[in-house]
C-alpha positions in Angstrom: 4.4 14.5 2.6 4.5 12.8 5.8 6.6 10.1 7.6 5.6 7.4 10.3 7.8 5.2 11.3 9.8 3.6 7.9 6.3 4.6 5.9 7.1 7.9 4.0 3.4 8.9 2.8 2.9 11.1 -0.3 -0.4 12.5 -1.2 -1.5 13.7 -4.7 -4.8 14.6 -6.4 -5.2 13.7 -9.9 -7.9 16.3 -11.7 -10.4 13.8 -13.3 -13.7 12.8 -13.7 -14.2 8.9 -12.9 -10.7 8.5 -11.8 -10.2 4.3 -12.5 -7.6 2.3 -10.1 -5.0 2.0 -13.2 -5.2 5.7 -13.8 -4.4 6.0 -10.3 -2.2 3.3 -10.6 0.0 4.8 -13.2 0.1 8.3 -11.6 1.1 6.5 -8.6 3.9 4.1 -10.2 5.3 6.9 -11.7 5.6 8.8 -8.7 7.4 5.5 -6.7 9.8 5.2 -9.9 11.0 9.2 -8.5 11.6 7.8 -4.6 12.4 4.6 -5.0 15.4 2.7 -7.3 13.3 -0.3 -8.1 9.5 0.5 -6.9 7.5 -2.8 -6.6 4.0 -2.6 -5.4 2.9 -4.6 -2.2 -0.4 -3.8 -1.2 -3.1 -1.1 -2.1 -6.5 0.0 -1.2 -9.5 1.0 -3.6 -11.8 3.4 -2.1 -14.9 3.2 -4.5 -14.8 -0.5 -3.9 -13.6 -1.0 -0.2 -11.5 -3.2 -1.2 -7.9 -3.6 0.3 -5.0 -6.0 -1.3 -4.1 -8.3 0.1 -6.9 -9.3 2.0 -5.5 -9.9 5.4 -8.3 -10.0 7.9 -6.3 -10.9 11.0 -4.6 -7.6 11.9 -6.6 -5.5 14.7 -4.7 -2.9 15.4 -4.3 -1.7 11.3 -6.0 -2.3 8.2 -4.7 -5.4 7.2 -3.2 -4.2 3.8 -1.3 -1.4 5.5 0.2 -4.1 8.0 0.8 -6.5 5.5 3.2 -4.1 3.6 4.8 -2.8 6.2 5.5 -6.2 7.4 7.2 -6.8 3.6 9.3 -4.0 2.5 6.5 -1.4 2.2 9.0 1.8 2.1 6.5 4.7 0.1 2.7 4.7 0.7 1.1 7.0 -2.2 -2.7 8.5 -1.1 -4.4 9.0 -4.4 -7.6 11.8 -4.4 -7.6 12.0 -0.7 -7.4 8.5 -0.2 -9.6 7.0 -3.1 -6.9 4.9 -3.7 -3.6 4.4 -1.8 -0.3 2.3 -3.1 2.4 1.2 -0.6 5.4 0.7 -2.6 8.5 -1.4 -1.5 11.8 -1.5 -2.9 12.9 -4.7 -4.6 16.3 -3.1 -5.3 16.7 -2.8 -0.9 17.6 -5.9 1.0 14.7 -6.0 3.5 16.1 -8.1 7.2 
């Protein structure tokens, strides 16, 4: 577990062969639902695709995704198989300014 800035990462490895995003998904939800009081996903990032969610291609500095949630709420970012898939969580029950 690590913390940057308001961005508390978790990391966990989940033993399976073919590992799917929903699997990860799940494992991943069901760790937010432990940290946060009402976990709501913002962004994520699927590894065997390289594909990030949203999409925002503007951001230099960051992947877009990760800036993106930061920039709405994202409180809890969970790294899935070394990074294979990643979920940044905010919380919808925390007023964001």
């Amino acid at each position: 577990m690590s913390k940057t800035g308001k961005l508390l990462t978790l990391k966990i490895n989940i033993e399976k062969n073919s590992l799917t995003l929903p699997q990860a998904r799940k494992q991943a939800d069901d760790l937010a639902s432990g940290r946060l009081a009402e976990p709501m996903l913002v962004a994520w990032y699927d590894g065997i695709k390289s594909e990030e969610h949203p999409d925002v291609r503007e951001c230099q500095s960051k992947p877009g995704w990760i800036a993106y949630a930061e920039g709405h709420g994202g409180r809890v970012r969970i790294d899935v198989n070394g990074g294979l898939y990643s979920f940044i969580y905010a919380d919808a029950g925390e007023p964001t300014a």
